[in-house]
C-alpha angles and dihedrals in degrees: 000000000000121000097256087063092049091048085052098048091046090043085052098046089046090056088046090049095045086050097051088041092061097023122047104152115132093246088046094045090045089058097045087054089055089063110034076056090052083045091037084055092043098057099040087052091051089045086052099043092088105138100029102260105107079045089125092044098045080044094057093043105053084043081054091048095051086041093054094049089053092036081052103049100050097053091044090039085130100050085061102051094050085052085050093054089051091059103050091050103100089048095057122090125279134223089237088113094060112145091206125089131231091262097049096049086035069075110043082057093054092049087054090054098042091056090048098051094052094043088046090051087051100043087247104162108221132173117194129180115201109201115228096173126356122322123223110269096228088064095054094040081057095070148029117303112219116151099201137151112263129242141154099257089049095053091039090052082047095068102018094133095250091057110101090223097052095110104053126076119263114225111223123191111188106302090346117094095208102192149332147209082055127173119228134190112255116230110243092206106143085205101068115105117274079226091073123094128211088273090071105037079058101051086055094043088056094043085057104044093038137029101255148117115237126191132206137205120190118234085197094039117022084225116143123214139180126212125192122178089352091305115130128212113179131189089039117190125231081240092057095044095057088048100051083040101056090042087050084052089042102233123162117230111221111227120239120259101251126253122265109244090207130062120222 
């Protein structure tokens, strides 16, 4: 084997690896077995292929290798844009520079909740991003900019069902609401329940292109859910809302004293 086949191979194995890393659903690992099997045939034609004989079959396979990479990377595009999201995430940057203190954002968090509760209780289907760095432009530029304060009533009138942006996704950055009636990529995992609807496909498609917590309410079920770097948590508490809410704000949650162990 010369050393450009073993370059291609390595490049190949690295693209496979880098998939299953980021990607481990059932559909997603049946796919990338698919093609580790096609690299796997290739190398063993192009070992054996000592004395030239197996020279068309080593040929085809390494074509069907480099098929299969191309083939790979263009069904699972979206996939590798969210890896490459994920990347880029440290180098993005951060809300350290946030003008707003704990308490004030203590109450931004509570407004969210608030909202949720009461949309959860009346089936109103809601869909809400909390920024945690910077969002894609392309997602802002697809709704309304509006650049609030947020509060409970305002996010409750956005998606009352009458409201025109109702179905899009509101974009929060600590106690602004930025914009609403926002489009969001939807994730193209195979893996995700056949329960869940496009808002929360969404929701997961934006936590794993961008560095956010989104949060879901249910329009069938009333069930909230959260969702952080594609990872869904559903049947979320008050109590755990409040919690997800205020980390995505970054605020630092002061330890209690501790408890004398003797009494005067």
């Amino acid at each position: 084997m010369d050393i450009y086949f073993i370059i291609n191979v390595a490049v190949c194995i690295i693209v496979g690896v880098l998939f299953l890393i980021f990607f481990k659903s059932r559909s997603n690992l049946r796919s990338a077995s698919i093609y580790l099997v096609v690299i796997i045939a290739a190398v063993l034609l192009n070992y054996f292929n000592v004395d030239g004989k197996l020279q068309v079959a080593a040929t085809i396979g390494t074509y069907a290798m480099n098929f299969m990479m191309i083939l790979f990377c263009v069904i699972h595009q979206s996939s590798f844009k969210a890896i490459n999201a994920r990347i880029n995430r440290p180098f993005r940057s951060s809300n350290l520079g946030s003008t707003n203190t704990d308490e004030e954002l203590s109450v931004a968090a509570r407004e969210i909740v608030r909202a949720v509760q009461n949309m959860a209780k009346s089936d109103t289907g809601a869909l809400i991003i909390i920024a945690k760095d910077n969002i894609p432009e392309y997602i802002m530029n697809s709704g309304v900019q509006l650049d609030a304060q947020l509060s409970s009533g305002l996010l409750e009138s956005i998606f009352n069902k009458k409201s025109p942006l109702h179905d899009g996704a509101v974009i929060v950055k600590e106690n602004r609401v930025l914009a609403t009636g926002c489009f969001l990529p939807l994730s193209q995992d195979n893996a995700i329940s056949k329960d869940l609807g496009t808002r929360h496909r969404a929701a997961i498609g934006i936590s794993e292109e961008a560095n956010v917590l989104s949060i879901v309410v249910s329009e069938e079920t009333g069930i909230i859910s959260t969702v952080e770097s594609g990872n869904i948590r559903r049947y979320i508490t008050p109590e755990k809302l409040t919690e997800a809410i205020e980390s995505a704000f970054g605020i630092v949650s002061q330890p209690s004293a501790p408890r004398s162990r003797f009494r005067r």
